[in-house]
C-alpha positions as CSV (number, residue, x, y, z in Angstrom):
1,X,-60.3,-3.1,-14.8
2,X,-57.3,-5.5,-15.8
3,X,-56.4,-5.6,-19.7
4,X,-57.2,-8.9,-21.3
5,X,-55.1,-11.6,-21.6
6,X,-55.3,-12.5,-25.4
7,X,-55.3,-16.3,-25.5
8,X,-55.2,-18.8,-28.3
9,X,-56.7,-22.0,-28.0
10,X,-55.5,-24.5,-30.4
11,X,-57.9,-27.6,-30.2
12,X,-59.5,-29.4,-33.3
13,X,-62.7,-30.5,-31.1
14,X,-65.3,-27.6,-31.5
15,X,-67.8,-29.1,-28.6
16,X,-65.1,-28.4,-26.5
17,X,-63.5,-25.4,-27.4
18,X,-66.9,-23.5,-27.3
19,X,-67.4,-25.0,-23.8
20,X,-64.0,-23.9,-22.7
21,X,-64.2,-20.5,-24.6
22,X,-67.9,-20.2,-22.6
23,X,-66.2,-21.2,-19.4
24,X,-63.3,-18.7,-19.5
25,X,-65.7,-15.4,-20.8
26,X,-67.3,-15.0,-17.2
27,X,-64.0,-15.7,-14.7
28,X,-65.0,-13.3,-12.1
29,X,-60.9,-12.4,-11.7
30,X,-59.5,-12.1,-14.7
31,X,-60.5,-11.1,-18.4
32,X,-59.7,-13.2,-21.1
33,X,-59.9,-13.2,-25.1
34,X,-60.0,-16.3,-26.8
35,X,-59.4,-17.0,-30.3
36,X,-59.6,-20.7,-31.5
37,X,-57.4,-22.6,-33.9
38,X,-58.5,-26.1,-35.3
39,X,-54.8,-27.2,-36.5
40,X,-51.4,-26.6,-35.7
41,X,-50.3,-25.0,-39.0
42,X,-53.6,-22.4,-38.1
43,X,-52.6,-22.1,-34.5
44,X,-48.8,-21.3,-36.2
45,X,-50.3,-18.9,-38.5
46,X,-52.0,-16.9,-35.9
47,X,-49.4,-16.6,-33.2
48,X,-47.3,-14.9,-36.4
49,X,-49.1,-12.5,-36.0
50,X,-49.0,-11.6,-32.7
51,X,-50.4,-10.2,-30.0
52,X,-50.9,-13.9,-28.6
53,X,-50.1,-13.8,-24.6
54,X,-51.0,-17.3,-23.8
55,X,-51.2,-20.8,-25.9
56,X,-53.7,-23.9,-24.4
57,X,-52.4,-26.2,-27.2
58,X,-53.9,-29.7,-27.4
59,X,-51.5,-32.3,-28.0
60,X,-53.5,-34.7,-30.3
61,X,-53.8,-32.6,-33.6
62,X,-55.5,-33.1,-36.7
63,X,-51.9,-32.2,-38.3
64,X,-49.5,-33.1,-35.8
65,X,-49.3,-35.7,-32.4
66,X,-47.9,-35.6,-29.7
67,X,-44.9,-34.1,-28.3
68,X,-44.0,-33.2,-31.8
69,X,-47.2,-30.7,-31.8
70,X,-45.6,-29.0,-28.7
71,X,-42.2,-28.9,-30.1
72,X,-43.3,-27.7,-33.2
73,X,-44.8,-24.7,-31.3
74,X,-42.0,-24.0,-28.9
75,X,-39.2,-23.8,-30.8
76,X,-41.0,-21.1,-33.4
77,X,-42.4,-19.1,-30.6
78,X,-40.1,-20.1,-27.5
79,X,-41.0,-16.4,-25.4
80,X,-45.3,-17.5,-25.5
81,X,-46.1,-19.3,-22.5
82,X,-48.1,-22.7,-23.3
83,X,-50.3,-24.6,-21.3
84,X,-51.0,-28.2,-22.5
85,X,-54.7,-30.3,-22.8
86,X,-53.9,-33.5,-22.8
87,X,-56.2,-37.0,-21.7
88,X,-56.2,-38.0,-18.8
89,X,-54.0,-41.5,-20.2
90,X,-51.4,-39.0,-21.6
91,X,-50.4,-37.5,-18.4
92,X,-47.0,-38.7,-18.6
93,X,-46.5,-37.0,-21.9
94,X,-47.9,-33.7,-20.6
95,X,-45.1,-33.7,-17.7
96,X,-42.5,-34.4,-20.2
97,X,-43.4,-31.6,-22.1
98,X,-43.3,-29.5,-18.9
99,X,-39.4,-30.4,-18.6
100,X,-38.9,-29.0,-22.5
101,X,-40.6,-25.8,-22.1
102,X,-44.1,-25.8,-21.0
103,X,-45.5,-23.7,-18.3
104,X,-47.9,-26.0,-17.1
105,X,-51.2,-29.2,-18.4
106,X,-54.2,-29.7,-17.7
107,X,-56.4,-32.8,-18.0
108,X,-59.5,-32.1,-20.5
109,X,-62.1,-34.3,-18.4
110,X,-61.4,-32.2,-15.0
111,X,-61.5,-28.9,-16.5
112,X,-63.5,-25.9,-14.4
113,X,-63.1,-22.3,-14.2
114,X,-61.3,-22.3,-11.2
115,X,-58.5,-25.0,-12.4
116,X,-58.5,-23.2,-15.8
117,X,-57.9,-19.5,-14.9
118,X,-55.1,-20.4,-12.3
119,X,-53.2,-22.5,-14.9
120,X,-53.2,-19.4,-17.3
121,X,-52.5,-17.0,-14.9
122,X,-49.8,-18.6,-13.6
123,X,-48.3,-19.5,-16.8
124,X,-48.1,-15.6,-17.9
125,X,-46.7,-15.1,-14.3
126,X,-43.7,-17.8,-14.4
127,X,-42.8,-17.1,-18.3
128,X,-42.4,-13.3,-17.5
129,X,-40.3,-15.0,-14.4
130,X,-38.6,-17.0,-16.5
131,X,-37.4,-14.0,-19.1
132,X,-36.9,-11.8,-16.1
133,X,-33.9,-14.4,-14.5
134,X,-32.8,-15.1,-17.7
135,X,-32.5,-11.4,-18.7
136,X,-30.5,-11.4,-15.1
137,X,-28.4,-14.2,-15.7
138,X,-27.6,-13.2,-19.1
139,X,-26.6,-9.5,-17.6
140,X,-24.5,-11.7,-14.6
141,X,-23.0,-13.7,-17.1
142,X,-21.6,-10.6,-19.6
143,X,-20.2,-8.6,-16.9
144,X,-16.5,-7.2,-17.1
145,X,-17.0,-7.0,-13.2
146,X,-16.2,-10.1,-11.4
147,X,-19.7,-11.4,-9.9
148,X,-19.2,-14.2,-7.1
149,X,-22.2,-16.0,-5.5
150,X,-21.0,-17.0,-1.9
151,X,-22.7,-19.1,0.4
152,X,-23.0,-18.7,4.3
153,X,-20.3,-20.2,4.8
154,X,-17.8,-18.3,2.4
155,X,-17.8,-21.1,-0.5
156,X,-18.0,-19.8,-4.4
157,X,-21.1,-21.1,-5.3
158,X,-20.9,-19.1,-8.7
159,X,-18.6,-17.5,-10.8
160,X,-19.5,-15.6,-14.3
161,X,-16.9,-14.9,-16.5
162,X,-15.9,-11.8,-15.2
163,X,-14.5,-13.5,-12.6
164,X,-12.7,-16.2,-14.9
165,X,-11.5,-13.3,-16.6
166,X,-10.2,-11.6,-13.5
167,X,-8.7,-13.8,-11.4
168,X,-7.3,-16.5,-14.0
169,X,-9.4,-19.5,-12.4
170,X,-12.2,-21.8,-14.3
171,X,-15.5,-21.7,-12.9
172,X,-14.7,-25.4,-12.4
173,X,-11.6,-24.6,-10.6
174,X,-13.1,-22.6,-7.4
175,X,-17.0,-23.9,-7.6
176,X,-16.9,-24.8,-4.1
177,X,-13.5,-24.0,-3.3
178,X,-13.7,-21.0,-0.1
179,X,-13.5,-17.0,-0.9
180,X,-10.2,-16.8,0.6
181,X,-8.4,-18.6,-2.3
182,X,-8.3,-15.1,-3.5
183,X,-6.3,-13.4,-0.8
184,X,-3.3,-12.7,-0.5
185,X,-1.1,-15.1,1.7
186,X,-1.0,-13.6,5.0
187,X,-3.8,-11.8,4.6
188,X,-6.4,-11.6,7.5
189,X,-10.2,-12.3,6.0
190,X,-13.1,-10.1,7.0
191,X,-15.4,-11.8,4.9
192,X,-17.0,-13.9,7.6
193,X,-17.5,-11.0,9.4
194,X,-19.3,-9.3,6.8
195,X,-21.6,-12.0,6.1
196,X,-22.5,-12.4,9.6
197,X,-23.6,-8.9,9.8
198,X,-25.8,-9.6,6.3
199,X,-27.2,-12.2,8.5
200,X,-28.9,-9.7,10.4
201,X,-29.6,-7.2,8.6
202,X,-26.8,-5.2,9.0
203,X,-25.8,-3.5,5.6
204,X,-22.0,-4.1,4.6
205,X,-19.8,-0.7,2.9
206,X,-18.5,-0.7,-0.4
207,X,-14.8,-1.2,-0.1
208,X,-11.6,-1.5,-1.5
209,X,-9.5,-4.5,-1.3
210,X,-6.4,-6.8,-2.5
211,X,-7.0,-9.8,-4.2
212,X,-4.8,-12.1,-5.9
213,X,-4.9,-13.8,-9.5
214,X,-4.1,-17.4,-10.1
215,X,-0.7,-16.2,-11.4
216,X,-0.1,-14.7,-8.1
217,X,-0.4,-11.1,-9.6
218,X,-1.9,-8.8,-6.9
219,X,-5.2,-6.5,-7.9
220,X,-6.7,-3.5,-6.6
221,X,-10.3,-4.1,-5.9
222,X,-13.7,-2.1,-5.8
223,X,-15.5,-4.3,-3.8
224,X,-19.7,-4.8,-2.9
225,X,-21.4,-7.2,-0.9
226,X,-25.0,-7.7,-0.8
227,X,-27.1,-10.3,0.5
228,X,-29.2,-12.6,-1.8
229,X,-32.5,-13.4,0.3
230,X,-35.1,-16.4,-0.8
231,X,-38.8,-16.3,-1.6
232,X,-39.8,-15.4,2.5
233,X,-36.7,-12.9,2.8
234,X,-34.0,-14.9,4.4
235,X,-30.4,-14.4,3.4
236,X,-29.4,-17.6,2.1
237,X,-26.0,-16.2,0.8
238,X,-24.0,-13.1,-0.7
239,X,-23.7,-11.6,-3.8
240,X,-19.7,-10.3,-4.2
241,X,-19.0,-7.8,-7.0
242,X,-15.5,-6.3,-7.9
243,X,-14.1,-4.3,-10.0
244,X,-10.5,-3.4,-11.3
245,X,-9.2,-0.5,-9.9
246,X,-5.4,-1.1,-10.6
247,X,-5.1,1.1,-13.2
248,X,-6.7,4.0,-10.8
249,X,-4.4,3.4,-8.3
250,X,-1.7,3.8,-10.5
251,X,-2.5,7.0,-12.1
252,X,-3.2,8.2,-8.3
253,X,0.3,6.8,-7.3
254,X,1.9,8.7,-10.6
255,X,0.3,11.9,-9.6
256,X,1.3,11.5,-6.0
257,X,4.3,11.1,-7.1
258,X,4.6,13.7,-9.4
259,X,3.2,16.3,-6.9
260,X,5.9,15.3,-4.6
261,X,8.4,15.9,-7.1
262,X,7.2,19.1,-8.2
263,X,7.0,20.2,-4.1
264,X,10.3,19.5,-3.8
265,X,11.2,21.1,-6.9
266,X,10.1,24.6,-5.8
267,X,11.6,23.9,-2.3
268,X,14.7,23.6,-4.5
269,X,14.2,26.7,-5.8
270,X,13.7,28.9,-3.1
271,X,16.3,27.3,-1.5
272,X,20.0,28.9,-2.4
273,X,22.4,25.8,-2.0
274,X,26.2,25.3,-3.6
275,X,29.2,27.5,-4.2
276,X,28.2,30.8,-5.6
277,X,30.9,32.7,-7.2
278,X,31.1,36.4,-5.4
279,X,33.5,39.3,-6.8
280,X,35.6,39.4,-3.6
281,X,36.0,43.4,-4.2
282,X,32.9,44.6,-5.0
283,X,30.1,41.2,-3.5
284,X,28.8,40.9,-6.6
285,X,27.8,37.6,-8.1
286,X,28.3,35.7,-11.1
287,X,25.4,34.4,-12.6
288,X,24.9,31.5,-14.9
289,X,24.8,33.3,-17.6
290,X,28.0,34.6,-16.6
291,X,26.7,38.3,-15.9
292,X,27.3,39.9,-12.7
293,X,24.5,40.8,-10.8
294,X,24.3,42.5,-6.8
295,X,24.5,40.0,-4.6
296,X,20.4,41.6,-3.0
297,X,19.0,41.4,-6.9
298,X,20.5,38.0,-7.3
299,X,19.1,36.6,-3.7
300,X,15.6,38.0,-4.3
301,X,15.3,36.9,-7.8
302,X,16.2,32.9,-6.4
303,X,14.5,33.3,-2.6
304,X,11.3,35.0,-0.8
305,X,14.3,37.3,0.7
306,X,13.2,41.0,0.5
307,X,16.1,43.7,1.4
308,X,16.7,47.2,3.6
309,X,19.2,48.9,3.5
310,X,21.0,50.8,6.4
311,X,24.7,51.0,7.9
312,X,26.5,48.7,10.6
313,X,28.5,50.5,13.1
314,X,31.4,49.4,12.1
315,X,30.9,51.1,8.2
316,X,29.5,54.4,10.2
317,X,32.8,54.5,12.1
318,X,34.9,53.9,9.3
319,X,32.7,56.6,7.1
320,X,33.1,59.3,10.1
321,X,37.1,58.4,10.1
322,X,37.1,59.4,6.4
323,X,35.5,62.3,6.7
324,X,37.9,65.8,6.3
325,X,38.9,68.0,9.3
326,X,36.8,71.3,9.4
């Protein structure tokens, strides 16, 4: 069985608060608990302390008239939905108070279950909406990341300050204004393409991208697009988030860089390059220290070189010529 929705019904006519206290006890689909305030400064008190989930506040107070008793209300406990009893010669006073806050009136001579549960179900439904997009928006709006609303049609249709922050421009600046503003001149644009392909369905990769600030600066984006769909699930637009990724690519272009230095480096030293000074008597070569080292200890030490030994024919000759006559 579904929780009960705690409601507080602030009216100073007892005849009909018991009748709409009976009426609400039996609903068939969904549980209610009513408590009852006669005055505004009692219905005040009690929603103080909490636990209230829905307000039917009567305009005409023994303490307070009027819009006044629903301002009063709101401002003190703005995150309680409230739904407002008003006559039926006050209707334009109720709708009013629906533009400052309220979640929805009803006339006290065409009250019946059926009216009355559906008004205060639906109020606790579109209140919790009502946090939920603001939570959202307020999310959107404190973003580092840049997050674009595109329509159809490639046109900024919103712009948090993320973006502002980003790209240089006011959100007065590009509202309107197409994506491609952002590109670099020259620079084809895929975005249409993408877009079509949220049309249908078709999911769109996260990528990387250039963009340009409104200083002409060039960025490295992270880029995501994802469609934003309306109440029956048709795509009515893109979401576009990026994210700075310059100073990425520069650390990647400093290591790159430094890897290739360091390749060539070692390259370098297995490479034996330049004059090396070489004892012309006995091949031996001056290091640079200044020692002098064999020529085969001073190539292995500076090269993968490995050494064997033997004898050309020309030194075996010359070693038999020396050789004494038996």
């Amino acid at each position: 069985m579904n929780q009960a929705i705690n409601i507080l019904l602030i009216e100073d006519n007892g005849t009909l608060a018991d009748l709409m206290t009976q009426v609400l006890s039996p609903s068939p689909s969904a549980r209610f608990s009513v408590q009852t305030a006669a005055s505004l400064a009692l219905g005040l008190h009690r929603l103080a302390a909490g636990g209230i989930e829905v307000v039917l506040l009567d305009l005409s107070l023994p303490d307070s008239s009027g819009l006044a008793s629903f301002t009063a209300l709101y401002s003190q406990f703005p995150s309680v939905p409230i739904v407002v009893l008003t006559a039926l010669e006050d209707e334009t006073l109720a709708l009013t108070a629906l533009r400052e806050g309220a979640q929805d009136y009803l006339i006290k001579s065409e009250n019946n279950p059926r009216s009355l549960t559906r008004a205060i179900r639906y109020a606790v439904e579109r209140k919790r909406g009502e946090e939920a997009r603001s939570q959202l928006a307020a999310i959107v709006e404190s973003s580092h990341d840049a997050i674009i609303g595109l329509s159809l049609e490639c046109l900024i249709v919103s712009w948090n300050s993320g973006a502002e922050s980003m790209f240089g421009h006011s959100f007065e600046e590009v509202i309107g204004r197409p994506s491609s503003l952002l590109l670099p001149q020259g620079q084809f644009d895929d975005l249409p393409y993408m877009l079509d392909r949220l049309k249908i369905g078709q999911p769109v990769k996260d990528f990387e991208g250039i963009r340009v600030r409104q200083n002409g600066q060039e960025m490295h984006l992270a880029i995501s697009i994802s469609p934003i769909k309306n109440s029956v699930g048709r795509v009515i637009g893109a979401s576009m988030i990026a994210r700075d990724i310059n100073e990425q690519k520069l650390h990647q272009a400093e290591r790159e860089q430094l890897i290739a230095q360091l390749q060539t480096a070692l390259a370098e030293v297995k490479t034996l390059h330049g004059l090396l000074p070489i004892c012309a008597s006995c091949k031996k070569i001056r290091d640079d220290s200044g020692y002098w080292t064999q020529v085969e200890v001073y190539v292995m030490d500076r090269s993968d070189a490995e050494f064997t030994h033997g004898i050309c024919p020309e030194c075996i000759q010359q070693y038999r010529a020396n050789l004494p006559t038996p």
